[in-house]
Steps between C-alpha positions, in 0.01 A plus 500: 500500500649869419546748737174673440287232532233621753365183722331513814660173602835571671530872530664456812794368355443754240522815753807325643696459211399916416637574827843320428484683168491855676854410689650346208398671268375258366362535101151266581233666637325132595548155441351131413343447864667260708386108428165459762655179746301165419193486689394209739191279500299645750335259787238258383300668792560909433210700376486594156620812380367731266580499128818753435382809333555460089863643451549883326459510133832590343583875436499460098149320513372784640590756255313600163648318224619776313739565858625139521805561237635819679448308880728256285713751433561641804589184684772451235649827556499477883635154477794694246528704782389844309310593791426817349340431185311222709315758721396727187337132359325418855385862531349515196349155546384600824327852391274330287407189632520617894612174652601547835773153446691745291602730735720242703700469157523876460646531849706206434648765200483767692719316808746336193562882417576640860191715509382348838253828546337418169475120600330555827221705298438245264461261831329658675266524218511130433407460848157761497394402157585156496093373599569128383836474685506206772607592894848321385570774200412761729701422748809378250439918381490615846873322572661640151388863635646485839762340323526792239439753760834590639649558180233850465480752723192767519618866440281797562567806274476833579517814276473858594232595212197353418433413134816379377564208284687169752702253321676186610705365266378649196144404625252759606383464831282776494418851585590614848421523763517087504286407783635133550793373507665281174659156540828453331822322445784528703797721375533841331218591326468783275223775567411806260277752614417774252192812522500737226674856642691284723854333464491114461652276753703195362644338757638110597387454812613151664205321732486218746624393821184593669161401486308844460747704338368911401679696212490895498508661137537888526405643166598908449372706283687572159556848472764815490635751664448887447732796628358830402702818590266830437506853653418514872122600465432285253194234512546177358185317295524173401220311289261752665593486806722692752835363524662733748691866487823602434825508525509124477269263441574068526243317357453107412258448199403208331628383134344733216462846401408759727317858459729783727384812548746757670367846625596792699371855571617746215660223272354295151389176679700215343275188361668192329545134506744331656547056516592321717739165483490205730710541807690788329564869642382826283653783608326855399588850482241708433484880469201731461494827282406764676175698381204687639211340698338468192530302271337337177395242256574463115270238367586381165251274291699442188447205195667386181401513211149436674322627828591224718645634778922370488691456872855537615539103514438490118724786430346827583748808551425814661752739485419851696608856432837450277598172759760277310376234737104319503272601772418275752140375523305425826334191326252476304052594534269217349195548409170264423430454170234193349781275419723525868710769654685712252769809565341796533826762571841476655574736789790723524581724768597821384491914702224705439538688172582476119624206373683367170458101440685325225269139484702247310401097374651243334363485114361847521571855455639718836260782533523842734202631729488767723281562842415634826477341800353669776561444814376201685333457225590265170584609139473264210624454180317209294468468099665188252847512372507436128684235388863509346580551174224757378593493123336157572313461782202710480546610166222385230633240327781413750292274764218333384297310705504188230204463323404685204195519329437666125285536200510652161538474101757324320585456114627214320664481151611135409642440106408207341559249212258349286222668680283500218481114536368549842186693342441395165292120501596285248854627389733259462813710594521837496851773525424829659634696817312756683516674827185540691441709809275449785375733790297456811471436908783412707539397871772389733575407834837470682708417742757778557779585770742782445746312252281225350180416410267250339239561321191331311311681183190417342385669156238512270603674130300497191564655157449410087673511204469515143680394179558278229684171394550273235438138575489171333210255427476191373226583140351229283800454273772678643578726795430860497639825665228718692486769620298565823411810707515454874325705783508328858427586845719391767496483874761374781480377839839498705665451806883621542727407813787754532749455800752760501719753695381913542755775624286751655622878457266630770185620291568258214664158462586278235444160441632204225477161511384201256172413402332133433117505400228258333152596313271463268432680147177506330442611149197557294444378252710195544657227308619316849238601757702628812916454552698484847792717502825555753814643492758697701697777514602814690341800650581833648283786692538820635308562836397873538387512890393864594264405781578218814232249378428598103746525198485435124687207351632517150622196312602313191604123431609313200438113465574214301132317415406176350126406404395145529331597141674283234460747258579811672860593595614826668817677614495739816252705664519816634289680752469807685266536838391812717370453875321636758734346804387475903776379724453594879787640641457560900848689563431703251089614610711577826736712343243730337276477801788682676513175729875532535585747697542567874280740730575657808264607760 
């Protein structure tokens, strides 16, 4: 029988064999019980005894089928004595099927790997959970846990703050204050406490040699130290609250920024930021300007290129009255808007009086405001800084918004061979070459940035023509040369893609690219009913662009074309377009609404 066989015949033996193993160190956990000594015939004359009770159905019979394999499994690991991948197996095994038998192997795992603590547990658990156990198992349980016993010790921990996060071992006890105390191991033990704002405690700390054994874990909190040396009279405000007065003031703040706000009768009060490092020193020297009673704000409300308000943090500078150096805010005002809290101004402290503000932003134009700020009282300077480059930015046909939209008339000339073959029925071949011109309706829409653009037309041109050719048909006897007068009507349907590049030149641009587009052409009268046609070439346009959002477009292209007409051949094509354009242009409405500019008041 293996070592894991659970019997309830000859525990006893068992339990004293587990006992020898805890000395020894021993690698079995229990063994084959001991041989049971031959009985003797009783007495003719004794009374009879009751039937034994039917012996314990093996461990494995017990299990679901689909568990049977693993239980396998983890017997032959034990027996290879890889303890450790044994208890994962019986754990497992033991989660889902909840037999109570299985916790004597897990302790018998648990004792293999020297974690007596964790062994007891799983014993003790046998022992309250185990409803089918006989009075011999219990009591064989009961011996391997005084047995076990010495080997743990109970430890009591205690932490100065509540709600921190106890670990044993890389195991989380729990949040303190722990209430009860926690059986371990004997030996050094590693405990981690950790609290956020605090410092962590990771510390060996070796246990045993008495049975109740207490552990005190002192956690401090994590923070820095602040020396601030300011003029005598001086108050001290820290976060919002009073901090203590002049001439030197200690103070011990936690990790993080910190508002400080430094004032003193007849001085600018001081207000900035200062961080603070874990257990390091920052050392402060602070002096105030000196200035009337008075004093006041300058509130500045400032955007790029649009009205949202810009702050220091994303590159706001203030520079005041001719200052080389930035003025230094005292934060920044929110303000409730339907989508959150947005900036409303940022706060400068200035003296009472006339002011000159240089406002500067990355990707925009620096602009100059002047205003008065009376005393205790605020001035403000608020308006949109337009962006850089103007000759672009802002101008008509420098910073489209990217769509463009436009409609007019466009003329086509295409030159073809043969036409006359095309319109006359019944000639068998026919030489002539004509050039016909159509007008009509043409509309376009595009998608258009500052250097490029895409665009899609659509046109409808009709015309006629009129002339002569000589033709050959097939008479009675011989073939005769005729001569035919032609008069057709034509019309076109077409649709044009032009990619291409545009320089713009402030109220103009210009624009070239190529030109690939597919149709239809339909004559009348006809010798072919109607023919497909598509070709490509190049284009060009000139963009005039007096107004933000309206121009004129001007443009010509010339084509290669091919008819799917057998009989009809043609060269090139020409044609020339005029169009009503719309293409929004935000920077630029704010430019001629006078949006870019700055205001003082």
């Amino acid at each position: 029988m293996g070592p894991l066989r659970h019997r309830a015949a000859g525990r006893s033996a068992s339990v004293a064999l587990f006992v020898c193993a805890l000395v020894e160190a021993s690698p079995a956990f229990a063994q084959a019980p001991a041989k049971a000594p031959t009985a003797k015939a009783p007495p003719a004359n004794a009374a009879a005894l009751p039937a034994p009770p039917p012996p314990a159905r093996p461990l494995a019979d017990t299990l679901p089928p689909d568990l049977r394999n693993e239980y396998a499994a983890g017997k032959i690991l034990y027996e290879d004595h890889d303890y450790a991948t044994a208890l994962v197996k019986f754990q497992d095994i033991y989660d889902k099927a909840k037999e109570a038998r299985l916790l004597w192997n897990i302790a018998a795992c648990l004792k293999n790997l020297r974690h007596y603590a964790r062994a007891l547990d799983a014993l003790r658990q046998y022992v309250t959970t185990g409803e089918k156990l006989s009075p011999q198992e219990l009591q064989d349980a009961r011996d391997v846990i005084g047995a076990i016993e010495p080997f743990t010790t109970s430890v009591t921990f205690r932490v100065n703050e509540p709600d921190a996060e106890l670990s044993l071992d890389d195991e989380v006890l729990g949040t303190t204050p722990v209430m009860h105390p926690v059986v371990v191991d004997i030996g050094t033990r590693h405990v981690r406490v950790k609290k956020e704002g605090f410092r962590a405690v990771d510390k060996d700390v070796p246990i045993g040699g008495v049975k109740d054994t207490v552990v005190d874990l002192v956690v401090e909190r994590s923070g820095g130290h602040l020396e601030l040396t300011v003029p005598p009279d001086a108050s001290v405000i820290v976060d919002d609250k009073p901090a203590g007065q002049g001439p030197i003031v200690k103070l011990d703040l936690s990790v993080g920024g910190h508002a400080l706000r430094i004032t003193a009768p007849k001085t600018h009060p001081y207000q900035g930021d200062v961080t603070i490092e874990d257990g390091q020193t920052r050392a402060l020297a602070i002096k105030l300007e000196p200035d009337a009673e008075q004093f006041s704000e300058l509130r500045v409300a400032v955007g790029c290129r649009d009205p949202g308000v810009r702050i220091p943090n994303e590159g706001l500078t203030v520079y005041l009255d001719g200052s080389t150096i930035s003025a230094s805010p005292l934060g920044v005002r929110m303000r409730a808007a339907d989508s959150g809290e947005v900036p409303a101004y940022v706060p400068y402290t200035v003296s009472p009086g006339v002011h000159r503000a240089i406002v500067r932003f990355p990707s925009c134009e620096p602009l100059t405001a002047e205003t008065t700020a009376p005393a205790q009282q605020a001035g403000t300077i608020e308006g949109v800084l337009p962006p850089l480059n103007p000759f672009l930015n802002g101008s008509p046909a420098g910073s489209p918004n990217g769509v463009r939209v436009s409609v007019g008339f466009a003329q086509t000339s295409v030159q073809f061979k043969n036409f006359q073959a095309f319109l006359i029925p019944g000639a068998a071949s026919a030489s002539a070459s004509s050039t016909v011109g159509m007008a009509g309706l043409s509309a376009s829409f595009a998608v258009q940035g500052r250097w490029t653009l895409l665009a899609i037309d659509a046109r409808y041109v009709w015309g006629w023509t009129t002339g002569s050719a000589e033709s050959v048909t097939e008479g009675a006897s011989r073939p005769a040369f005729v001569t035919s007068s032609t008069q057709a009507s034509l019309d076109q349907i077409d649709f044009i893609l032009r990619p291409g590049f545009r320089v713009p030149l402030y109220y103009a641009a210009i624009a070239f690219g190529p030109e690939a587009h597919a149709g239809r052409l339909r004559t009348s009268p006809s010798n072919g009913g109607t023919t497909f046609e598509g070709g490509g070439g190049f284009w060009g346009a000139v963009d005039a662009q007096p107004l933000c959002d309206f121009g004129l477009s001007v443009g010509a292209g010339y084509s290669r074309v091919g008819y799917s007409h057998d009989d009809v051949d043609s060269q090139w094509a020409s044609s020339l377009f005029v169009h009503a354009t719309y293409q929004p242009n935000t920077i630029c409405d704010r430019k001629q609404a006078g949006m870019y500019q700055l205001r003082g008041q």
